[in-house]
VEXDREN-2710 file (C-alpha; in Angstrom, 1 decimal):
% VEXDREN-2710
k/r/px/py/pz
1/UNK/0.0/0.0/0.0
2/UNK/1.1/3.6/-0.8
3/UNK/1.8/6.1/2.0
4/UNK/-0.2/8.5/-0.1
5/UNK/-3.8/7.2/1.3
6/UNK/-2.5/7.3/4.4
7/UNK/-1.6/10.4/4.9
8/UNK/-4.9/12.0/3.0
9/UNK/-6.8/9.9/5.5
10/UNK/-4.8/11.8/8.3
11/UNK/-5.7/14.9/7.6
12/UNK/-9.2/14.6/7.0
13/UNK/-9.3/13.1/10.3
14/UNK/-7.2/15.9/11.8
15/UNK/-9.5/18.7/9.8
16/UNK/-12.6/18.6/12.1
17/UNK/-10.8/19.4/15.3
18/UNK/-8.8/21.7/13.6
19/UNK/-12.2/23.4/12.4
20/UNK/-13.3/23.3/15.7
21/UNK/-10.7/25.0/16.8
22/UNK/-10.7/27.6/14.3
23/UNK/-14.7/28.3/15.1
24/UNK/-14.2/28.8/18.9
25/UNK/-11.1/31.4/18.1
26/UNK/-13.2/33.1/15.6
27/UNK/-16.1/33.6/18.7
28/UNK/-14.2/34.3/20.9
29/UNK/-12.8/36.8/18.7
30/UNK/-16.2/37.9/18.0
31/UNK/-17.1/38.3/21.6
32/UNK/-14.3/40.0/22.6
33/UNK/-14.5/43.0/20.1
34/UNK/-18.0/42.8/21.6
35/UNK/-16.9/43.3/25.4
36/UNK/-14.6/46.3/23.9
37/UNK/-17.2/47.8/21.7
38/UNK/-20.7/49.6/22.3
39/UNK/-23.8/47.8/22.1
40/UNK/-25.9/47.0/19.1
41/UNK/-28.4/49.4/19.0
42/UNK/-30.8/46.7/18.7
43/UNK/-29.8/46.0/22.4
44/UNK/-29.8/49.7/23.2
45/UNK/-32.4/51.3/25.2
46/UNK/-32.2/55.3/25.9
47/UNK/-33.9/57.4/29.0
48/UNK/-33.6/60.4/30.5
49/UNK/-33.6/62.6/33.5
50/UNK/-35.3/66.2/34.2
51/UNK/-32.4/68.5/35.4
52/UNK/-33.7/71.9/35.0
53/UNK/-37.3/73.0/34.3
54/UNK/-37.3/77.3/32.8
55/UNK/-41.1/77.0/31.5
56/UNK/-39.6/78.7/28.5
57/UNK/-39.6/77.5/24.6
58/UNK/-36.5/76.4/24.7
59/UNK/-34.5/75.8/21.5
60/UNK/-30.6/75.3/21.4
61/UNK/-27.6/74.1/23.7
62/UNK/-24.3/75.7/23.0
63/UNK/-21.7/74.5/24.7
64/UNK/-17.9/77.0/25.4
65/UNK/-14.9/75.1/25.7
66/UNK/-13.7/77.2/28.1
67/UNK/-13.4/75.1/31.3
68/UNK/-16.3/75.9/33.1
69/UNK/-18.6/73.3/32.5
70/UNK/-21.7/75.7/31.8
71/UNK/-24.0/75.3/28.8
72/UNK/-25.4/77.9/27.0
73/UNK/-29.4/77.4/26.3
74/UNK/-31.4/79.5/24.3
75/UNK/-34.7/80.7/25.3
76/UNK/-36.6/81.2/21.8
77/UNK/-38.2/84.7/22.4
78/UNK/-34.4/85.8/22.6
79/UNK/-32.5/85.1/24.9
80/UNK/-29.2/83.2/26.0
81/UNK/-29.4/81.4/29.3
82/UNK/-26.8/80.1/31.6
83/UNK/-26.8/76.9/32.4
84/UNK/-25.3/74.8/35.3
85/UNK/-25.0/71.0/34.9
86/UNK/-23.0/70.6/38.5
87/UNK/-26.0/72.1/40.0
88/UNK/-29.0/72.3/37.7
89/UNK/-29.0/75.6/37.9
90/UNK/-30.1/78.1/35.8
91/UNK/-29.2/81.5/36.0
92/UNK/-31.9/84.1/36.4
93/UNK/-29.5/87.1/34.6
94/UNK/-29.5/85.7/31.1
95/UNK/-26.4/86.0/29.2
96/UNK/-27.5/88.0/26.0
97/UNK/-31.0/89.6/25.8
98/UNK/-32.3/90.3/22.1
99/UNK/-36.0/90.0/22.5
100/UNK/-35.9/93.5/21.0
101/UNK/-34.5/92.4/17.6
102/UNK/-36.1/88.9/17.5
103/UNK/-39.0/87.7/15.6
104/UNK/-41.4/85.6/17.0
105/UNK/-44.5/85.9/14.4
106/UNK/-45.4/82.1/13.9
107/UNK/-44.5/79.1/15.7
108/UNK/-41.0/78.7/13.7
109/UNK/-39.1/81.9/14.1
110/UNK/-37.5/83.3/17.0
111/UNK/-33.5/82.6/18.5
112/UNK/-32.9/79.3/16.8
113/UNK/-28.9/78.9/17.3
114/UNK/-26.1/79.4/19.5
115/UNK/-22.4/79.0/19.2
116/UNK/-19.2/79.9/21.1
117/UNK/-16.0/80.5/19.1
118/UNK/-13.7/77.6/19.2
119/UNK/-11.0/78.1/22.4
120/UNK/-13.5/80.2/23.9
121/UNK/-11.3/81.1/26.8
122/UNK/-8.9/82.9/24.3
123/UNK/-11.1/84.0/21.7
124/UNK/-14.3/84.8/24.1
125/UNK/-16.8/85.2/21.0
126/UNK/-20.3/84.8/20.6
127/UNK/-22.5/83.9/17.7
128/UNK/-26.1/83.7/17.5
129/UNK/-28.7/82.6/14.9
130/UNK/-32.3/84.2/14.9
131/UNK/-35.2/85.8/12.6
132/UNK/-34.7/89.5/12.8
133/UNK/-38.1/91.8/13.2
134/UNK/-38.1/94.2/10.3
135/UNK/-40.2/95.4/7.8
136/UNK/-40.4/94.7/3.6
137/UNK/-37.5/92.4/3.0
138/UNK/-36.0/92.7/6.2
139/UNK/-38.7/91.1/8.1
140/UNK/-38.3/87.5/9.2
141/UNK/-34.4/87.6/8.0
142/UNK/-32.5/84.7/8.5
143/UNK/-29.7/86.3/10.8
144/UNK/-26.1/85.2/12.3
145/UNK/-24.5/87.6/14.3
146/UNK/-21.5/87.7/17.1
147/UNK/-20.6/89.4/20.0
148/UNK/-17.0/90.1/21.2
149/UNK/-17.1/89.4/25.2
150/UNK/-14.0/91.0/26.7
151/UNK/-13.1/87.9/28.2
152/UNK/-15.1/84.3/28.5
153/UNK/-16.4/85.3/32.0
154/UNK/-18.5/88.1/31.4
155/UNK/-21.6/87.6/32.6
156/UNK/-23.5/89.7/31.1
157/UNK/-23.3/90.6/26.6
158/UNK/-24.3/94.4/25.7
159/UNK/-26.8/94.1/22.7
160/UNK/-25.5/96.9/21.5
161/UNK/-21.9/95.4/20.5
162/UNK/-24.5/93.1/17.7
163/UNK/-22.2/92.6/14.3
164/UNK/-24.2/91.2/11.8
165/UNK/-22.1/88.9/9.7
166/UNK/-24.5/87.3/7.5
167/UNK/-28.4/87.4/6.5
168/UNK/-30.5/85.8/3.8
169/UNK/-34.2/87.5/2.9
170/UNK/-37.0/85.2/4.2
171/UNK/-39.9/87.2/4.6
172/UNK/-42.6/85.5/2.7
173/UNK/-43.4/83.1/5.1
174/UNK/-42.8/82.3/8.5
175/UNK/-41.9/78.6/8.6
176/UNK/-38.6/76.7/7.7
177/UNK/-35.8/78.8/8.9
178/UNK/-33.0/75.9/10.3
179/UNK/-31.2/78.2/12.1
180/UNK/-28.6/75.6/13.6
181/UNK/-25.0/76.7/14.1
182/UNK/-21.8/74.6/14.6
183/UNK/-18.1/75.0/15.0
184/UNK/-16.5/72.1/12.7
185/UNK/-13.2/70.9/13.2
186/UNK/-12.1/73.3/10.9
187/UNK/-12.9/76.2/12.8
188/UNK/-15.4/77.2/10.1
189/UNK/-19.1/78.1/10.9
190/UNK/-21.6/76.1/9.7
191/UNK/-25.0/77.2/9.7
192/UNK/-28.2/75.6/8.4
193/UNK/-31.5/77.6/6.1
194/UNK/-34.5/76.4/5.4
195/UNK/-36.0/76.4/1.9
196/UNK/-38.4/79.8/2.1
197/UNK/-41.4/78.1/3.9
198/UNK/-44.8/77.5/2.8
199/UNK/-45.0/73.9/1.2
200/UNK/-43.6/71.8/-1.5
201/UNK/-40.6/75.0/-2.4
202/UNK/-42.7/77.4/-4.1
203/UNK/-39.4/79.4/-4.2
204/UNK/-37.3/76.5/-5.2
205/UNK/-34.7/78.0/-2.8
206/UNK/-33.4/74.2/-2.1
207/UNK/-32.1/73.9/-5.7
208/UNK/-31.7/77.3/-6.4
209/UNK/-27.1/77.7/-5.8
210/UNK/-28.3/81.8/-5.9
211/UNK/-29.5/81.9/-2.9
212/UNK/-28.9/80.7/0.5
213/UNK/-32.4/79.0/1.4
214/UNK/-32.2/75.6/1.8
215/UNK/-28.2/75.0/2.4
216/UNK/-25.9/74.3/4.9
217/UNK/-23.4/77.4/5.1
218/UNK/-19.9/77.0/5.6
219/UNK/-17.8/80.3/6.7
220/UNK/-14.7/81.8/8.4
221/UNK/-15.8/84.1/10.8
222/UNK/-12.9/84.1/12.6
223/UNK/-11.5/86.6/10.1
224/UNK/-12.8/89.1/7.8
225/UNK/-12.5/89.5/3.6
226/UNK/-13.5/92.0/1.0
227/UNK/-15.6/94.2/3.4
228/UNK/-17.6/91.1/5.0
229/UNK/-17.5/90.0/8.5
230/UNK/-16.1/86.7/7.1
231/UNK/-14.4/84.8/4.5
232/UNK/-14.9/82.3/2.0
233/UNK/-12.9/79.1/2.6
234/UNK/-11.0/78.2/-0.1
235/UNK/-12.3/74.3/-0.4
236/UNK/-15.9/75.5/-0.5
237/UNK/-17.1/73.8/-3.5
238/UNK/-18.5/77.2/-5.2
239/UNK/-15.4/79.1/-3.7
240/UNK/-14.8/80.1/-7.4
241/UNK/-18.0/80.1/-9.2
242/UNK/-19.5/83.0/-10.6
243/UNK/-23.0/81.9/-10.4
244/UNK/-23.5/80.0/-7.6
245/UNK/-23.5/81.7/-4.0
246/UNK/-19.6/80.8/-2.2
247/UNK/-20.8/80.4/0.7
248/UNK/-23.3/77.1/0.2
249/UNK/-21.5/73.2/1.6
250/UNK/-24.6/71.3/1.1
251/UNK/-28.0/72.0/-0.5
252/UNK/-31.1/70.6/-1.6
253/UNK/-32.9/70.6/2.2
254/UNK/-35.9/72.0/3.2
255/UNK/-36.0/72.3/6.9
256/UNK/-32.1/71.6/8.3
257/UNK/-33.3/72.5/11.6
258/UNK/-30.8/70.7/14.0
259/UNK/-27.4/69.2/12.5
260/UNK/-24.6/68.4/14.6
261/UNK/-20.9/67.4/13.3
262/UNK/-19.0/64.3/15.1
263/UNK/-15.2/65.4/15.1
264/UNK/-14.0/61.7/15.7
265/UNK/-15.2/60.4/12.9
266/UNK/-15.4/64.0/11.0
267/UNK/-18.8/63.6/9.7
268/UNK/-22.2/65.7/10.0
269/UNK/-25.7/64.3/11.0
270/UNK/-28.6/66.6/9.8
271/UNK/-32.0/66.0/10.6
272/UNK/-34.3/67.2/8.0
273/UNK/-37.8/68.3/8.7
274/UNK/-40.2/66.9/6.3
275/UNK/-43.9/67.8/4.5
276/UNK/-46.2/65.6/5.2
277/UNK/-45.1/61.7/4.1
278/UNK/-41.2/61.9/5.0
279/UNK/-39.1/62.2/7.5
280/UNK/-35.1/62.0/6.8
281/UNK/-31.8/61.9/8.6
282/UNK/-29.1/62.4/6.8
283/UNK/-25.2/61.6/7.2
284/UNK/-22.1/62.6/5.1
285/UNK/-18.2/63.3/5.4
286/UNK/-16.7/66.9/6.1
287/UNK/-13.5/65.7/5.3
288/UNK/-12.7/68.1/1.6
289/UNK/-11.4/64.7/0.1
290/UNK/-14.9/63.0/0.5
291/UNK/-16.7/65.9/-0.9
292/UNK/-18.5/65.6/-4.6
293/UNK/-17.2/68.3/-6.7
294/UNK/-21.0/70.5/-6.4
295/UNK/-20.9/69.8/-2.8
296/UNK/-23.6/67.5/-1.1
297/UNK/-27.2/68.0/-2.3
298/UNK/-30.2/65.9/-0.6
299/UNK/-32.4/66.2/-3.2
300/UNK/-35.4/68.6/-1.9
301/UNK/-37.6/69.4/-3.6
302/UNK/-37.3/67.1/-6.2
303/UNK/-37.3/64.5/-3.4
304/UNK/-38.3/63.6/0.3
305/UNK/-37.6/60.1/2.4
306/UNK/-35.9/58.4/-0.2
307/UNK/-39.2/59.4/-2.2
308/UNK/-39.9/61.7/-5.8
309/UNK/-42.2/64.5/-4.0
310/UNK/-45.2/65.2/-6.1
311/UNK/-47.2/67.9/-6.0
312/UNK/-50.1/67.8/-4.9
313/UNK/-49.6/65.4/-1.8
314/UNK/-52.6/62.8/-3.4
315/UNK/-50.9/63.4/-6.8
316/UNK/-49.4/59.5/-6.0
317/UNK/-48.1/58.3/-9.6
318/UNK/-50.1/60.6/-11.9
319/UNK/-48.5/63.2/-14.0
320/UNK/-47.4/66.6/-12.2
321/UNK/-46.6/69.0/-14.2
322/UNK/-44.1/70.4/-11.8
323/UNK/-41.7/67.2/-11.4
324/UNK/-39.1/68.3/-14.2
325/UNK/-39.0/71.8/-12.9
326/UNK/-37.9/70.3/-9.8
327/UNK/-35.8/67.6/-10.6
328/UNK/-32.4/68.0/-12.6
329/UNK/-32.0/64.5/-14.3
330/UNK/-27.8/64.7/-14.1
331/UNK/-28.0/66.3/-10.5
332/UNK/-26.3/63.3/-8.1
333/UNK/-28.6/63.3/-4.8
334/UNK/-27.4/62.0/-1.9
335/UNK/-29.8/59.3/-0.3
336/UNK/-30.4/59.9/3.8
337/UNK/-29.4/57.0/5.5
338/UNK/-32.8/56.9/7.8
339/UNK/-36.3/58.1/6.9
340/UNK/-39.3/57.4/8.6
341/UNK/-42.9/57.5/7.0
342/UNK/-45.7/59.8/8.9
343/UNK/-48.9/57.5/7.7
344/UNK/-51.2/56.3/10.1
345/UNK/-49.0/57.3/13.4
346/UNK/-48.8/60.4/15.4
347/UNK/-44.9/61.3/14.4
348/UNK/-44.4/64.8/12.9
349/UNK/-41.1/66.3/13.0
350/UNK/-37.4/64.6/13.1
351/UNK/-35.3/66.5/15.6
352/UNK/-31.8/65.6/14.7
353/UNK/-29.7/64.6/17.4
354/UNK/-25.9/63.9/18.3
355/UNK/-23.7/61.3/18.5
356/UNK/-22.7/59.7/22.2
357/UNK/-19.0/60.5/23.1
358/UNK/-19.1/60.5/27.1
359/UNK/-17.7/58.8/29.3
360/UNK/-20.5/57.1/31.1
361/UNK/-22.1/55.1/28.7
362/UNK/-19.3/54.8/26.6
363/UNK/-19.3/51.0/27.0
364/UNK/-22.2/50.2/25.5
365/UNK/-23.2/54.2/23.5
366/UNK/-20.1/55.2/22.2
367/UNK/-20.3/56.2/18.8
368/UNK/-24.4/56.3/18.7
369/UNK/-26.2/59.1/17.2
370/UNK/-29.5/59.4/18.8
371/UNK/-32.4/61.6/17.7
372/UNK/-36.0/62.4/18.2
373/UNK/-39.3/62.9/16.5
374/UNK/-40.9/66.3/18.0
375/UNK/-44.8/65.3/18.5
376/UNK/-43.8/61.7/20.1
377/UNK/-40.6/61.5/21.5
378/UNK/-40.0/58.6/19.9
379/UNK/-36.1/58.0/19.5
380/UNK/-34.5/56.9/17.0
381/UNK/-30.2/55.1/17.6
382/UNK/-27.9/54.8/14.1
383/UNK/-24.4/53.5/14.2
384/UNK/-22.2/53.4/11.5
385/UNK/-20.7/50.2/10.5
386/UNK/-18.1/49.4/8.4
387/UNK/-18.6/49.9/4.0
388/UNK/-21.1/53.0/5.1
389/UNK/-23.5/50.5/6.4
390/UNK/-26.1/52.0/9.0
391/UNK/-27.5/50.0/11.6
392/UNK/-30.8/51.9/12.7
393/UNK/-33.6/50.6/16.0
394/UNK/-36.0/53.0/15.3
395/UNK/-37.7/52.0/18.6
396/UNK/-34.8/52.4/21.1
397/UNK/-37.2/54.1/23.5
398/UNK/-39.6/57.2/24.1
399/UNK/-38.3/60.2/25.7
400/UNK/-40.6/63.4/26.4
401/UNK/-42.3/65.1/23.9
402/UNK/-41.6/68.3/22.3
403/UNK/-37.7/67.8/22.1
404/UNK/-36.6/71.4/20.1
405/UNK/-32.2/70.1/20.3
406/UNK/-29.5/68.4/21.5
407/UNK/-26.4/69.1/23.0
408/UNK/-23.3/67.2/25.1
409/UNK/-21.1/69.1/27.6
410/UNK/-17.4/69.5/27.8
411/UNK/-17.3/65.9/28.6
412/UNK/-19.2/64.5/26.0
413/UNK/-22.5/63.7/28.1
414/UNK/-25.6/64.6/26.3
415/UNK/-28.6/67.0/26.9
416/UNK/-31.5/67.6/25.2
417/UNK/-33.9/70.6/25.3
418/UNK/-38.2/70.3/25.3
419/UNK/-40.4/73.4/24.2
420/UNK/-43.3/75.1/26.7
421/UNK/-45.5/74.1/24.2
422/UNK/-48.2/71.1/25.8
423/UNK/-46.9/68.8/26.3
424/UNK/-43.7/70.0/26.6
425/UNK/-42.2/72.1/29.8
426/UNK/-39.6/73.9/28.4
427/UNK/-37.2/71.8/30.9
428/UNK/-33.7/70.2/30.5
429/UNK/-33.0/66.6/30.4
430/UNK/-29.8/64.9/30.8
431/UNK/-29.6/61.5/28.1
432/UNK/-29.3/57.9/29.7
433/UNK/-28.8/54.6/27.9
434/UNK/-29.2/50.9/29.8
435/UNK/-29.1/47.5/28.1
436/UNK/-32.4/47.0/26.5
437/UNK/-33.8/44.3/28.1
END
């Protein structure tokens, strides 16, 4: 007989053990990326906790990295609180005061963003988003301005030291302003419009690279250029165009009204506020060499959800004679990585959120972006897995209704803010997350 049996019969005796083997290193392997890793969000469950309760219509959380701890919350009739996580506090002096120059005319306008410089101990510099009181074209203007402190302590901002650094005409209607503001990585400002208001973009402002409706802005106003309060980075993808407006990043959105940017893994989240069938979130790179050469553009109003948007709403699959003005066939929309339909429930609004980089939870949250629908408090947990994949529980738990924004302290822990509005109590919450089980 030949060795050559012999030995074949070896190994395929040997081979199952082997296998064997091979299946319990690869598990355990699995398990322990597990231990070291956050959990699924399918076995992620989210809470909270009242920490403050102002009565107020509260509407944004800015937070200076100036070592003090404090958060900056903003009272929507125009004002800039002070707030004290150590000691749920609230300060009664607020910060800033501009109820004189704020708009409140209809439930969506008012003071809508806050932001403190980057190194706010050095550079002690406030900016603000709000919808200016005016009359003609100047009424309801979508408004960023800052305020030079003389040093990150004071307690109390002059109104009078306003500079107005940018605006964009929005007086035809009262709804969709975004309003969001964000330091990026960069140290450039991003800000968020929405489209011009009313419904389905009679202005086509979304589409429309002219103006600034509809876009996430992306500025230096750490500096000023050519007589303006700030400058035009250089890797804005219309920096050079001669038609298009310099300042746009993204476009195609119709109500941006929360965004946040994660610096670790240098993307932005937006939450986009929907008609009546669609509500999106959606999730792209700031890093320049991830950008498409036109910048990002979501699709509104040629789209909503991962939906064509018709016109009228019960138009369904018959002709509408608006679809081609709407839609450019060699435009390249980007698709949100979540959407959730509005048929036959009580959800309304999406209120984006923020992803979790505390401490606490970071054994089983880190790296989660959690966000909210307005009317429900329904909450909604993505994480992004590897390839661009998004893992989404769409049911990771129910927190208060009438969430307005999110925001995480120096240390990464997140709060959220509710409007006054029933059921809402205009109250701060602090974000908790537990093993769903």
């Amino acid at each position: 007989m030949s060795a050559t049996p012999v030995l074949r019969r070896l190994r395929l005796a040997l081979m199952p053990p082997l296998l064997l083997v091979a299946a319990v290193a690869t598990s355990a392997a699995a398990q322990a990326d597990r231990d070291d890793g956050p959990l699924p969000v399918s076995e992620l469950q989210v809470g909270s906790e009242v920490v403050a309760t102002t009565g107020l219509r509260l509407s944004a959380i800015g937070t200076p990295d100036d070592g003090s701890g404090r958060l900056f919350v903003v009272d929507k009739a125009g004002r800039v609180l002070v707030f004290h996580p150590d000691t749920g506090v609230v300060d009664a002096q607020p910060l800033l005061d501009l109820t004189g120059r704020v708009s409140t005319a209809g439930n969506e306008r008012g003071l809508l963003g806050v932001a403190p410089s980057p190194d706010f101990e050095e550079t002690h510099t406030l900016f603000v988003s709000y919808t200016a009181i005016g009359t003609g074209v100047e009424n309801g203007a979508l408004t960023v301005s800052r305020f030079v402190l003389d040093d990150a302590g004071q307690t109390i901002i002059d109104p009078a030291t306003e500079q107005r650094v940018i605006r964009q005409q929005h007086n035809l209607n009262s709804n969709h302003n975004g309003g969001d503001l964000m330091f990026g990585p960069d140290g450039y400002l991003y800000w968020s419009t929405g489209d011009g208001g009313s419904a389905d973009d009679p202005l086509y402002g979304a589409q429309n690279l002219s103006t600034l409706l509809g876009k996430i802005v992306r500025i230096d106003v750490m500096r000023e250029c050519d007589g303006r309060l700030y400058c035009i980075p250089k890797d804005n993808p219309f920096a050079r165009s001669t038609i298009a407006r310099p300042e746009i990043w993204a476009w195609g959105l119709r109500n941006p009204w929360r965004f946040s940017i994660d610096e670790r893994s240098d993307s932005m989240w937006i939450g986009d506020v929907g008609q009546n069938r669609w509500e999106e979130i959606n999730h792209v790179s700031i890093d320049d060499d991830d950008q498409p050469r036109d910048g990002w553009n979501f699709g509104w109003s040629c789209r909503e959800g991962d939906d064509l948007h018709r016109q009228p709403a019960n138009a369904g699959e018959g002709p509408d004679p608006f679809l081609d003005i709407r839609c450019n066939p060699r435009a390249e929309y980007t698709d949100p990585v979540y959407a959730y339909g509005l048929a036959g429930n009580d959800r309304c609004a999406v209120m984006g959120g923020l992803v979790y980089r505390g401490e606490e939870f970071e054994d089983i949250a880190d790296g989660t972006y959690v966000a909210a629908d307005y009317c429900t408090g329904q909450a909604f947990a993505i994480q992004e897995g590897r390839r661009g994949r998004h893992d989404v529980n769409d049911a990771v738990g129910m927190l208060p209704a009438r969430i307005t924004s999110f925001g995480a302290d120096a240390d990464g822990e997140v709060y959220f803010v509710t409007d006054a509005i029933a059921p809402g109590a205009g109250a701060i919450h602090r974000l908790t997350f537990a093993p769903a089980g």
